[in-house]
N, C-alpha and C positions, 0 to 999 in steps of 0.2 A: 468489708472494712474492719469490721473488731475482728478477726483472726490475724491481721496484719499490726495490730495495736499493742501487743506484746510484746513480736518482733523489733518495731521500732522504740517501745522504752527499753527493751536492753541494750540495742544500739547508742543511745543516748547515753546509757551510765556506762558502758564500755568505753565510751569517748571521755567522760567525763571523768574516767580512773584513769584513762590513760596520759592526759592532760594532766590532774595530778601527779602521777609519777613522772614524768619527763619534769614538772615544775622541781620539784624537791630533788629531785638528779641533778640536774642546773646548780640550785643552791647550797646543796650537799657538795660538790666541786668546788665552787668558789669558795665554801667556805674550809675544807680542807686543805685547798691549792694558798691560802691567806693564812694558814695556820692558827687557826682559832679553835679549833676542836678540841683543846686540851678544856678536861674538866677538871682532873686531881694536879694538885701539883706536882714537879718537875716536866723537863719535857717529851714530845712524844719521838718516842725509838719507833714507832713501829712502820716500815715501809707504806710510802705513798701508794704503791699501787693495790697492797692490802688491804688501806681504806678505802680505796675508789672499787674493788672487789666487793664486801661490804656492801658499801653504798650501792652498787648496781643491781645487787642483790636483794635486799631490800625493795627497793624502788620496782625493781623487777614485780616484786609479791603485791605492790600496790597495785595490781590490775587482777589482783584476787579478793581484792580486800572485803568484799560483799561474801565471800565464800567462808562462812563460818563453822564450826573455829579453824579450820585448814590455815588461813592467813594467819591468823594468830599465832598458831605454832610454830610456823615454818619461822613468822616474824620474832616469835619470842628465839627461835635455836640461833639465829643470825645476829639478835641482842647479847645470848648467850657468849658466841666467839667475838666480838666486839667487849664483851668485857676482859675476857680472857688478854685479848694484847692490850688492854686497857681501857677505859669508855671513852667512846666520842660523843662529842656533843650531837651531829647530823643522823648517828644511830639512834640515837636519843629521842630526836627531835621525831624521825620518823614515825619511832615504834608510838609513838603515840598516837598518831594517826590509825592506827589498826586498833589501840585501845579505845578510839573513839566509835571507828564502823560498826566491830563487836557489837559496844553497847546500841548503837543507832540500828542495823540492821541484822542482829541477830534476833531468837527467838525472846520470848518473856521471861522466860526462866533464866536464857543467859544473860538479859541484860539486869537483870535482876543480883543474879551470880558478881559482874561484874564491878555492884556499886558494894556490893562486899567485900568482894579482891582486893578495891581499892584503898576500901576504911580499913580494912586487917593489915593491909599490907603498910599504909600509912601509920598505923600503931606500932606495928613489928620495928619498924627501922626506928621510930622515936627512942622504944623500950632499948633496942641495941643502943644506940647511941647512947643513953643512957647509963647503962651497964660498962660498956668500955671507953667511955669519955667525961666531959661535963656536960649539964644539962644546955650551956650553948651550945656546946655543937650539936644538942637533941632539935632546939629549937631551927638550927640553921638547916639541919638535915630535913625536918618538916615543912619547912619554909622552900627548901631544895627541891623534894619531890609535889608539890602542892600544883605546878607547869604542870609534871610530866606525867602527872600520875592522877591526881585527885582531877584537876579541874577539867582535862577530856570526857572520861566519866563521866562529868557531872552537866557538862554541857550536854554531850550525847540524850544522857536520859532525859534533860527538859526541850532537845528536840524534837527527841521520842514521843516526849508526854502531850507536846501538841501537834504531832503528827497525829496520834491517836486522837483525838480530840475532834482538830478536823477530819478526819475519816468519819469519825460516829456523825458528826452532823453531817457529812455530806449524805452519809445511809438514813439519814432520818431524813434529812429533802427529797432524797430518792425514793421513800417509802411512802411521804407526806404525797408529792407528785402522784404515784401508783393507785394512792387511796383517792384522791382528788380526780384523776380521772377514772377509774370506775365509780365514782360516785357520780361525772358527768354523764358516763354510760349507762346508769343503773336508771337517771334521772330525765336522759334521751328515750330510755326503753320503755319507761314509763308513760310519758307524755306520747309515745307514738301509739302506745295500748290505748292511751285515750283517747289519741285520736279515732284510732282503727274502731273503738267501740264507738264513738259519736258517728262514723262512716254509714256502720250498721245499722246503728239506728233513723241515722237520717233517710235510708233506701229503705230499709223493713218499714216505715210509717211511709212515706212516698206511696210507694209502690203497693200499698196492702190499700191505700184509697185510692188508689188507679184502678186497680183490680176490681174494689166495690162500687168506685164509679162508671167501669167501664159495663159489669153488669145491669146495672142500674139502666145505661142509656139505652143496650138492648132490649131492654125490655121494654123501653119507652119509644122507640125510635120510629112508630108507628104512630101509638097513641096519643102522646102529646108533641110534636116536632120542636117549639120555643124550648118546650125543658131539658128535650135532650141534649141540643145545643150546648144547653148553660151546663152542664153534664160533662160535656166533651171540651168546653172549654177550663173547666175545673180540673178533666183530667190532663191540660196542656200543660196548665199552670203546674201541673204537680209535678209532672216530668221536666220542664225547664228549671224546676226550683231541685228537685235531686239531683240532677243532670251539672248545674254549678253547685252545689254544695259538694258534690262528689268531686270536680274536679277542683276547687280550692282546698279540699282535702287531701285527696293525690297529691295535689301541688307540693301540701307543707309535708306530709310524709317521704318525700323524694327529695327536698332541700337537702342543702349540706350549707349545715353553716355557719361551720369552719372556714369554706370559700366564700361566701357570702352567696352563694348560687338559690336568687330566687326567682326563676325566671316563667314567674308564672303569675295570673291576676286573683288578688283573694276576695271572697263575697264577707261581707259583716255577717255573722253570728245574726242568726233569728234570735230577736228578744221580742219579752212582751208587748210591744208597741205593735207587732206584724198578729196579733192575735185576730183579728176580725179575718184574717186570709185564711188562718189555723178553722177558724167558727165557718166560714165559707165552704170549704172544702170537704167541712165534715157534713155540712148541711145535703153540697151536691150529692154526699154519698148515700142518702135517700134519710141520713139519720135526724130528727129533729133535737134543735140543740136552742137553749134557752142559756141566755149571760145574765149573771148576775151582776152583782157588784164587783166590778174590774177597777180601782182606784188611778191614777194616773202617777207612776211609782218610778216609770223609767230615769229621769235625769237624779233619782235618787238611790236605783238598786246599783248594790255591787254587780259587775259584770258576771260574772259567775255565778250569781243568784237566778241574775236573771234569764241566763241562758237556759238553767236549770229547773225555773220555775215554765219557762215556753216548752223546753222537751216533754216533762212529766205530762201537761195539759196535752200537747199534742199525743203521745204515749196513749193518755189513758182515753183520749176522744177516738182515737184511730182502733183500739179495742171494744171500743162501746159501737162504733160502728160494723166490727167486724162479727158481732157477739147479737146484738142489739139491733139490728139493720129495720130501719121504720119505725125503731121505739124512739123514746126520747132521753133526752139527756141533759144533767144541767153542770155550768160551771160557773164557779164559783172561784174571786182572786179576793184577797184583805191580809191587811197591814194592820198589827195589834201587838203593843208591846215589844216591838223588835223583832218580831215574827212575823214571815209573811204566810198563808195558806192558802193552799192551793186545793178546791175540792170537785171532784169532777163525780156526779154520781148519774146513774143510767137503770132505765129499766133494763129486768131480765126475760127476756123471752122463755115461752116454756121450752125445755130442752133443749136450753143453749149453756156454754160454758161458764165457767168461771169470769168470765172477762178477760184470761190470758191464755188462752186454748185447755184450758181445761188445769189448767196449774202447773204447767208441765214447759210453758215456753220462756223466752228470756225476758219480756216487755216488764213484768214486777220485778226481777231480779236490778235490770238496770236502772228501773228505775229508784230502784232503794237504795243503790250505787250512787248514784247521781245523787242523790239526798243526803246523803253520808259523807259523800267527798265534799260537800261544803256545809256540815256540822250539823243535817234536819235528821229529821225522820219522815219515815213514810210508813202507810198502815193500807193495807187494802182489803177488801173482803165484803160478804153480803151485809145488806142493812137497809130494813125496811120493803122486803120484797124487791129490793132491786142490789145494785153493787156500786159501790161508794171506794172513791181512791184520794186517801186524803193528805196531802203531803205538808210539812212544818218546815222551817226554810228559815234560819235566824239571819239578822241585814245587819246583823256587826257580827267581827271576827270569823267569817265564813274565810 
C-alpha cells in the first residue's frame, strides 16, 4: 500500500493543475471575447487570436506549475511577449498564479528569494514612477501591483508557514506515537521478565521440596508408614500447587492484550495468609521449623509486599531445607514502623553450604531482586553458628 501512495498524490495534484488550467482558459476567453483586458489606455489593436494564443499558452504551463522555477520562466517569457503587444489583464491575472506556487512549492531558499523579488520589485516601480511622473501615479502604480504582485507572495508564504507547521507537529505525533509504544514494548518486556523470573522461582522452590520430600518418604517408607504418607501427600500438594502456578503463568505470558485474548483460568498470587501450607511442606521435608511471631497484616499489606514477603520466606525455608535437612529453622514476620521483616534463620550442618548452594546459585540473587523492586533490602549470611536471611520490606510507597 505505501508504494502506491506517491503515485496517487501525484495523480491528485495533476488533476488538480489541470482543473486549474482549463478554469482560468474558460475565464481568460470570456474575458477577452468581452473586451476587458485592456489595462493602459486606448484601445487594444492587437489580434484576437494572438491573445487566445497567449492565453492557451500560459494555461498550458499551468500543468507545470509545481515544477520550479521551469514554470516560472517559461511563465515569465509569455508575460514578456504579452507585454510587448501590450498587457492584458488575463496574462496578468494568470502569471500570478505561478508567482504564487513558486513561492508555495518551491524550495526555502526560493520562496524566501521570492518575498524579495516582490518588495524590490515593488520599490523599483514606486521609485520609477516617481522619477518620470508624480508621486500619484507612484502611489496608484503601488496600489496597482499590490493584486498582482505583493499579495500572491504573501499569501503563498503564510500558507507555507502553516504548512510547515503542521508537518512539524504531525512528526512530533509520529515520534510521540513511536516513543509511546516502545515504551509499551520496553514495559510488556519487562513485566514478562517478571513474570518469567517468578516462573522459576515458583518450580525451583516446588520441585527442590519434592525432591526433598520425596527422599525423605524413601527412606521412611518402611519405617514409619502414617509419615510416609503425610510425606507423599505434601509431595502432591507441591506438584498441584506448581503445576497451576505454572500454568496461570503460561497463561498470562501467552496473552495478547491488544485482543483481549485471555482464554485461560488464573490462580491468586500466594500471599502471607497461605503461610502454615509454606510451614507444612517444609516441615514434611524432614526440616523442623518453628513460627514465630506471624501478625495478621494481609487486608493491610500492599499486594506486592505481600507477594514478596511469601516468596522470600518460601525461598529461604526451601534452602534451609535443602542445606539444613533434620536441623531446625526458625521464622520470623513483624510490622515496626512501616516496615515489615521477614527473618528466616536455620541451623548449619557441618559441611553444608552457604544456604544457597554454596553462594554460587540464584535463590539470594532473586531474592534481593524481589526486595529491591518494591523498595527493601535484604541481607543474608552466617550468624550465630547457623545462617540468618533477613529481609526489610517498607508498607508505604513500595
Amino acid at each position: 500500500m505505501p508504494t502506491f501512495v506517491p503515485r496517487l498524490n501525484h495523480l491528485a495534484e495533476w488533476k488538480q493543475d489541470l482543473v486549474i488550467a482549463f478554469g482560468t482558459w474558460v475565464l481568460g476567453v470570456l474575458v477577452y471575447v468581452s473586451g476587458m483586458q485592456v489595462l493602459l489606455n486606448g484601445p487594444d489593436d492587437t489580434p484576437l487570436w494572438i491573445r487566445l494564443s497567449e492565453l492557451t499558452a500560459i494555461c498550458g504551463l499551468e500543468m507545470l506549475r509545481r515544477k520550479i522555477p521551469l514554470a516560472l520562466i517559461c511563465a515569465l517569457a509569455v508575460l514578456a511577449v504579452d507585454i510587448t503587444f501590450g498587457p492584458s489583464l488575463p496574462i496578468l491575472i494568470v502569471f500570478t498564479d505561478f508567482l504564487y506556487a513558486t513561492t508555495l512549492y518551491g524550495s526555502r531558499r526560493t520562496s524566501r528569494l521570492m518575498i524579495g523579488v516582490a518588495a524590490i520589485g515593488t520599490i523599483a516601480v514606486v521609485c520609477l514612477a516617481l522619477i518620470f511622473s508624480q508621486w500619484r501615479t507612484a502611489v496608484l502604480a503601488a496600489f496597482a501591483l499590490l493584486p498582482f504582485l505583493v499579495t500572491p507572495v504573501w499569501w503563498a508564504a503564510n500558507v507555507r508557514q502553516q504548512r510547515d507547521i503542521a508537518d512539524s507537529e504531525r512528526a512530533n505525533a509520529v515520534q510521540l506515537a513511536t516513543i509511546g509504544e516502545l515504551d509499551r514494548k520496553a514495559a510488556v518486556a519487562g513485566e514478562r521478565s517478571k513474570m518469567a523470573r517468578d516462573l522459576h522461582d515458583v518450580i525451583a522452590g516446588h520441585l527442590s521440596a519434592i525432591a526433598i520430600q520425596s527422599e525423605a518418604a524413601l527412606s521412611m517408607a518402611t519405617a514409619d508408614p502414617k509419615l510416609s504418607r503425610q510425606v507423599l501427600e505434601s509431595v502432591r500438594e507441591n506438584s498441584v500447587s506448581a503445576l497451576d502456578e505454572m500454568r496461570a503463568m503460561i497463561g498470562l505470558l501467552r496473552a495478547d492484550p491488544s485482543t483481549g485474548d485471555t482464554d485461560f483460568e488464573t490462580t491468586a498470587p500466594a500471599r502471607l495468609a497461605e503461610l502454615s501450607k509454606l510451614v507444612e511442606s517444609a516441615r514434611a521435608s524432614g526440616l523442623e521449623v518453628e513460627v514465630g511471631t506471624v501478625p495478621d497484616l494481609s487486608p493491610h499489606l500492599p499486594a506486592a509486599v505481600d507477594l514478596t514477603a511469601y516468596r522470600i520466606a518460601q525461598e529461604a525455608l526451601t534452602n534451609a531445607a535443602k542445606h539444613a535437612a533434620g536441623g531446625r529453622a526458625v521464622l520470623d514476620i513483624r510490622a515496626d514502623g512501616g516496615i515489615l521483616t521477614v527473618e528466616v534463620r536455620n541451623d548449619l550442618r557441618p559441611g553444608s553450604g552457604s544456604g544457597d548452594d554454596g553462594g554460587t546459585g540464584l535463590g539470594l540473587l532473586n531474592m534481593r531482586e524481589r526486595a529491591a523492586a518494591v523498595g527493601g533490602t535484604l541481607a543474608a549470611g552466617p550468624s550465630g553458628g547457623g545462617w540468618l536471611v533477613r529481609a526489610e520490606l517498607p508498607l508505604e510507597g513500595s
